[in-house]
C-alpha positions, 0 to 999 in steps of 0.5 A: 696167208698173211705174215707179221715179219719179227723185224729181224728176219731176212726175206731168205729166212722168212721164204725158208720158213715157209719152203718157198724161193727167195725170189718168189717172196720178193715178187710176191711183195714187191713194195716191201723192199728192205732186205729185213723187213720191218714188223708193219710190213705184212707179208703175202705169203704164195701157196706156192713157187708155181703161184708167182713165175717170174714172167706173171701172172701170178695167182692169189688166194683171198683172205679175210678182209681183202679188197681189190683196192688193197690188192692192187695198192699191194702189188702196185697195180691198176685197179682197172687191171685186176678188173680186167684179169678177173672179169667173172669175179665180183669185187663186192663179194670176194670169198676167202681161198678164192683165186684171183689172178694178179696180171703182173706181166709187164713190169721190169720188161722194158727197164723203164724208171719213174720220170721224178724222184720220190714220186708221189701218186696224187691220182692213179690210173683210175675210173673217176667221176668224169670218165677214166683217168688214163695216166698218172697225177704226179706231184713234186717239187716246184720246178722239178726236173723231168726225166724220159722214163727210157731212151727214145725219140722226141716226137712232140714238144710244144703247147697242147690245149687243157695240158700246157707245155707236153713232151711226148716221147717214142720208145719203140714202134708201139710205146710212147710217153706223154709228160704234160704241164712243163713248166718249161721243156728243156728239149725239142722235137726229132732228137734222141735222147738217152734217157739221161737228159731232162724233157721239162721242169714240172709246172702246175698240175692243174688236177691237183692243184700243186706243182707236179705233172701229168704222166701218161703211157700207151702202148700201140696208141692205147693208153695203159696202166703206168704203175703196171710198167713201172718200178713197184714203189716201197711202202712208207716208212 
């Protein structure tokens, strides 16, 4: 079900209220992240604790006006991932009260945070008319440091035909993080870094057409949904 917060409920009165753990709201609603939640941030409601584990997935329940584009906006994943998920499902023919799995099972794991501040998804890990878009259109600010977003080993920074200057990092033996269009990288190939030094400042991002960069995450060679690994990011103010 759907809830209008009053503005000046907490999320523990609000769960209360409805006889469900703090925590599973929380996930539950993971880009409304003020401990009072403002009026315009409607609230998804479970049926249950048992619909939001804490591992994933969790499960849904439509209701009137529910989209899969809105769905996946709302618990910050690829629209491409709730396809996947749900492959007996049509989209174009969602029925109120039925379930729907939301594959959030990745984020959080790997401790992973966003390569810029105040990111901004200009084009999301998406089917576009040229074929999927296999990572994320970042723009920033012009020139804006680029952060690893984790530890890992330096496996390529050079010049990549189509994408610039493009640092690629190695996590662990089956994950890996592609940041393309540098402006200039600030790093070099077979170093470590702790997460905490700067790959690159961001150049022009030739599909936006502004300062920003392109970002890409695979996992064992594939590539995957960042938004599924990343920290959900809050609604707008």
């Amino acid at each position: 079900m759907f809830y209008y917060p009053s503005g000046k409920e907490t999320f523990a009165q609000i769960a209360a209220k409805h006889k469900i753990n703090e925590a599973a709201l929380k996930r539950f609603n993971p880009r409304s992240q003020q401990n009072i939640p403002p009026p315009h941030h409607r609230l998804r409601i479970p049926k249950s604790n048992q619909d939001v584990p804490e591992s994933g997935p969790y499960y849904y329940y439509i209701q009137a006006g529910d989209t899969f584009s809105n769905l996946a906006q709302h618990f910050h994943l690829a629209v491409v991932s709730l396809l996947q998920a749900n492959p007996d499902t049509k989209p174009e023919k969602l029925r109120i009260g039925q379930p729907v799995v939301i594959p959030v099972t990745h984020r959080n794991q790997n401790n992973y945070l966003w390569p810029v501040t105040e990111p901004q998804i200009k084009i999301s890990f998406s089917w576009q008319r040229w074929g999927l878009h296999q990572g994320l259109a970042l723009a920033t600010k012009n020139r804006q440091e680029i952060f690893p977003i984790a530890a890992g080993e330096v496996v390529f920074a050079g010049e990549v035909r189509g994408f610039g200057k493009v640092v690629i990092m190695k996590h662990s033996t089956t994950q890996q993080s592609i940041y393309a269009y540098c402006h200039a990288l600030f790093v070099e190939q077979n170093t470590y870094l702790s997460g905490l030094h700067p790959v690159c400042s961001a150049g022009k991002q030739r599909q936006i057409d502004k300062p920003g960069i392109y970002f890409e995450l695979r996992e064992a060679g594939l590539a995957v949904p960042p938004e599924n690994y990343l920290p959900a990011l809050p609604w707008p103010p």
